[in-house]
C-alpha positions as CSV (number, residue, x, y, z in Angstrom):
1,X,8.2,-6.3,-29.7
2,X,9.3,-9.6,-28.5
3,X,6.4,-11.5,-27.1
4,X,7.9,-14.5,-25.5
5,X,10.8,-15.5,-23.7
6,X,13.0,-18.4,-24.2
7,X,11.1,-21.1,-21.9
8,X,8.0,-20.7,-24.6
9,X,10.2,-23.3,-26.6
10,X,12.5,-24.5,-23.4
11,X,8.7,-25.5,-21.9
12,X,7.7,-27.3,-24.6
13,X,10.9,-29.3,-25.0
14,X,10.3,-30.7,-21.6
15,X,6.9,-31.5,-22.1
16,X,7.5,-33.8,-24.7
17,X,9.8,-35.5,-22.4
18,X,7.1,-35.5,-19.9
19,X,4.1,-35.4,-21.4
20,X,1.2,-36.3,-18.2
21,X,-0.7,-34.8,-15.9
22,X,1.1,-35.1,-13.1
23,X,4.3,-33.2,-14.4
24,X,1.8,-30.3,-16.1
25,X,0.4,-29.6,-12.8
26,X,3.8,-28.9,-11.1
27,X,4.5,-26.7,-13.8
28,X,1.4,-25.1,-14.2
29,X,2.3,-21.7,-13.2
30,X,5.3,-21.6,-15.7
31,X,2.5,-22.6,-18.2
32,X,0.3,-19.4,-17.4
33,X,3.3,-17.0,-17.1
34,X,5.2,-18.0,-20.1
35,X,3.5,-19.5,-22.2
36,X,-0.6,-18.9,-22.0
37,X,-0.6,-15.6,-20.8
38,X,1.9,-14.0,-23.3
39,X,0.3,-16.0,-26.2
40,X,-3.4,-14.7,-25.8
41,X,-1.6,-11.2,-25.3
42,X,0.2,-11.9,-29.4
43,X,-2.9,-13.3,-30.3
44,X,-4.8,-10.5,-28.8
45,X,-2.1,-7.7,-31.2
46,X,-2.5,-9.9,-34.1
47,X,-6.3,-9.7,-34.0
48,X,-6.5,-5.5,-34.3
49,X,-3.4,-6.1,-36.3
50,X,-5.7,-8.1,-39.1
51,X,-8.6,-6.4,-38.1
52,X,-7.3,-3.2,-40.4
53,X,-7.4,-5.2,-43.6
54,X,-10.8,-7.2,-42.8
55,X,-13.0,-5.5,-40.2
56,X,-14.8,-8.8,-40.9
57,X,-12.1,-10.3,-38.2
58,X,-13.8,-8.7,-35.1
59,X,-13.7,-11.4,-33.1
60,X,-12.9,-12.3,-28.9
61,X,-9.4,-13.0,-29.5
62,X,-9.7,-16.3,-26.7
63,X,-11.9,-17.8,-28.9
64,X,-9.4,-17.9,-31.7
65,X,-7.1,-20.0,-29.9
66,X,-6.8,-23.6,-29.5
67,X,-7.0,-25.8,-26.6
68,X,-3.6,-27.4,-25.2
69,X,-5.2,-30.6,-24.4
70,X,-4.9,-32.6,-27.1
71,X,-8.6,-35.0,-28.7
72,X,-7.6,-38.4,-27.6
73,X,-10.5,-40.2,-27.5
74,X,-9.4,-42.0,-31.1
75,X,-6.1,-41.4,-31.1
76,X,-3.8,-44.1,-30.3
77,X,-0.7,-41.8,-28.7
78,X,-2.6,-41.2,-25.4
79,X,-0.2,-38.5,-24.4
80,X,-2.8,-35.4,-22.9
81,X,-1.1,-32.6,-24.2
82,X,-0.2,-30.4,-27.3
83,X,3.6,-29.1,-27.7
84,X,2.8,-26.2,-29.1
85,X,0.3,-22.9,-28.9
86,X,-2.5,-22.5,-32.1
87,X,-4.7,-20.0,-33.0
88,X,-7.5,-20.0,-35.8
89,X,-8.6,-16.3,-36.5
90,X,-11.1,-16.4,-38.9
91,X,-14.3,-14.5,-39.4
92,X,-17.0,-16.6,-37.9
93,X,-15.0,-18.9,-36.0
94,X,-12.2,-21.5,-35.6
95,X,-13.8,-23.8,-38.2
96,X,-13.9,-20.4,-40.7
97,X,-10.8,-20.1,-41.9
98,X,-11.4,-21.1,-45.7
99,X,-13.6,-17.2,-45.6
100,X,-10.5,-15.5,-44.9
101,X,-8.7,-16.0,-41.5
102,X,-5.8,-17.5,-40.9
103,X,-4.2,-20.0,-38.8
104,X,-0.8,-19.9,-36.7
105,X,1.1,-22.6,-34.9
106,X,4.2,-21.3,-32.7
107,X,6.6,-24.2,-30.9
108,X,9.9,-25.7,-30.8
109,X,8.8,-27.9,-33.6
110,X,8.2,-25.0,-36.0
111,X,6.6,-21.3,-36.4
112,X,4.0,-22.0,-39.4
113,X,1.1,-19.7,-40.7
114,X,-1.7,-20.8,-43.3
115,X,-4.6,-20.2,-44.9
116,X,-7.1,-21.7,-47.2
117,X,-10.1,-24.7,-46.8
118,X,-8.6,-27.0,-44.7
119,X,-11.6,-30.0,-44.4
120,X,-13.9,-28.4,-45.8
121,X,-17.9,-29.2,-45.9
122,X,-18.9,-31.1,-48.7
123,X,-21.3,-27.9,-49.8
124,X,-18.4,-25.9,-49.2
125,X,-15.8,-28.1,-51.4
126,X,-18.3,-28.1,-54.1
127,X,-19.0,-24.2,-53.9
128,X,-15.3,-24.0,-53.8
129,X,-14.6,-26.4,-57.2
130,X,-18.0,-25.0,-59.4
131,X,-16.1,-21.1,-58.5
132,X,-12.8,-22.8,-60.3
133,X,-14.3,-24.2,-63.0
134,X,-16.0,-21.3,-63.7
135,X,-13.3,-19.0,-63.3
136,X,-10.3,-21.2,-63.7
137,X,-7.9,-18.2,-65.3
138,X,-8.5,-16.3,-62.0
139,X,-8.0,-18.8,-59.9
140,X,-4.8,-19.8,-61.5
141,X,-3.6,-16.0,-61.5
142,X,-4.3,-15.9,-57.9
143,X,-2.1,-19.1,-57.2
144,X,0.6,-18.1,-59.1
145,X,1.2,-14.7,-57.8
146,X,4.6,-13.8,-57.3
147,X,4.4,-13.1,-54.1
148,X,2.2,-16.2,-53.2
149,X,4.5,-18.4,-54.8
150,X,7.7,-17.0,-53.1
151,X,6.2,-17.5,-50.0
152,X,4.0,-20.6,-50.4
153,X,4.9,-22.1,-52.9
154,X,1.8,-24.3,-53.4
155,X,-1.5,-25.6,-52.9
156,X,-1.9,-28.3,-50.9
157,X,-4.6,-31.3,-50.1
158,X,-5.2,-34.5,-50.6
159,X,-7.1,-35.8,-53.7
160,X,-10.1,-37.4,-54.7
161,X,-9.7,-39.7,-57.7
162,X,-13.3,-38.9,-59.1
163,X,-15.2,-35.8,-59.4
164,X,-19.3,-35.4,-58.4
165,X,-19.9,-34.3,-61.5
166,X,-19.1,-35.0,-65.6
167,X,-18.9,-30.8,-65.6
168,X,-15.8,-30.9,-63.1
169,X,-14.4,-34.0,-64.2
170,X,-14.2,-32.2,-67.9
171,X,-13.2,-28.9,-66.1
172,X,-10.5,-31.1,-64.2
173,X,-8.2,-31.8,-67.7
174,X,-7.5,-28.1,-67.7
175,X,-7.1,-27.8,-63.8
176,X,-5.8,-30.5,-62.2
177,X,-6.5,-29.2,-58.8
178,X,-10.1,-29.7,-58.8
179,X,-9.2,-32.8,-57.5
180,X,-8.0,-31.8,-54.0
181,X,-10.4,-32.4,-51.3
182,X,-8.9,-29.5,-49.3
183,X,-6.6,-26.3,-50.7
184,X,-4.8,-24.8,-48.1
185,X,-1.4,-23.4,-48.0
186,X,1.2,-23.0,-45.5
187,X,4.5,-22.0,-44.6
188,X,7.3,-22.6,-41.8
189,X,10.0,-20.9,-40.3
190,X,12.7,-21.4,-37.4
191,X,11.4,-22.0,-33.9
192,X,14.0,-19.1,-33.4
193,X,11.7,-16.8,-34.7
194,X,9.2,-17.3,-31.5
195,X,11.7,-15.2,-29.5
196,X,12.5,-12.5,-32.2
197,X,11.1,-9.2,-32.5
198,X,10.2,-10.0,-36.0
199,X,8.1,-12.4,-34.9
200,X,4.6,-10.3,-35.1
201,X,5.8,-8.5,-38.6
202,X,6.8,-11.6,-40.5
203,X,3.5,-13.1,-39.5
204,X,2.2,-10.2,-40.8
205,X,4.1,-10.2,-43.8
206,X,3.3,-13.7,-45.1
207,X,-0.6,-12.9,-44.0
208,X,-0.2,-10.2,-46.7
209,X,1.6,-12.9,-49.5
210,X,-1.3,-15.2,-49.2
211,X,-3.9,-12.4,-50.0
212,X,-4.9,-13.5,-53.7
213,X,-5.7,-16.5,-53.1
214,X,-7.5,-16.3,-49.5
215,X,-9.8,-13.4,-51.5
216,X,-10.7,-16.3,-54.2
217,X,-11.4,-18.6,-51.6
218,X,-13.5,-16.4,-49.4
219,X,-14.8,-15.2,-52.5
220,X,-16.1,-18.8,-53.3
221,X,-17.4,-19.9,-49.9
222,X,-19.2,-16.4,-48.8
């Protein structure tokens, strides 16, 4: 099923050229048509798509996706608006993805789908660390499945120099990526793909490739 039409992308390429209130508002009704509408209704498939691996995801498929107005208030590019359509789907929430959603970004910029604890809480980073030290040889043999690794490649996240603990800092020389303040993973494809009828089953695909390690994750936040 092809879900969008070529001004999903076209609409956004003009909004970054235009990026005020004045120019959204005469194109408002474009927005809604092509772009809002048809995005709550993929949104809407994907939900009851995921919903048969984790019933868990039973969720008001509006509430998974993001605002297009952008959080200025400390941000110094002032421009209002996103250029691009999100969605967090995630069991309890936006903010949830770490306990096995997943997140999906579709523009002219890129298509990309992730998973993992993006941010997490500090309680939840340090449930998340005390799980890998204590089962470091699953954790590694769920980042280095071969399907994980053809798709994603790798964890990513920045990195604390220090650990809270002499337990993880000794649990640290055998795996390194105790030290990442966030693990999430990701991976892009060609804006092209917005307007293909792969679109849904690719998504679906690469949701699938990311299983083993979004079931350790989960597993060490629930």
């Amino acid at each position: 099923m092809i879900y969008f039409s070529s001004d999903f992308n076209q609409f956004f390429k003009e909004l970054a050229a235009n990026n005020h209130k004045d120019w959204f508002d005469e194109n408002r009704d474009r927005y809604h048509r092509n772009i809002k509408e048809p995005f709550e209704k993929f949104v809407a498939d994907l939900v009851d798509e995921l919903k048969k691996d984790n019933p868990k995801l039973n969720i008001n498929p509006k509430s998974a996706i993001f605002r297009i107005n952008r959080d200025i208030r400390f941000s110094k590019d002032k421009s209002p608006y996103k250029l691009n359509r999100s969605a967090a789907i995630a069991p309890n929430g936006k903010k949830s993805i770490g306990k096995g959603g997943i997140y999906v970004e579709l523009g002219p910029g890129r298509v990309m789908v992730g998973g993992g604890a993006f941010s997490p809480s500090k309680e939840d980073l340090q449930s998340l660390r005390e799980t890998i030290a204590a089962k470091p040889s699953k954790f590694r043999k769920a980042i280095e499945n071969p399907e994980f690794v053809s798709v994603y490649g790798e964890i990513h996240g920045d990195e604390n120099k220090r650990l809270p603990s002499k337990k993880l800092m000794e649990a640290a020389k055998k795996e390194p990526l105790l030290f990442k303040k966030s693990m999430y993973y990701f991976v892009e494809s060609s804006p092209d793909m917005v307007t293909s009828d792969k679109l849904m089953n690719t998504i679906l695909k690469q949701y699938e490739a990311g299983r083993s390690v979004r079931e350790f994750i989960a597993e060490a936040l629930s």
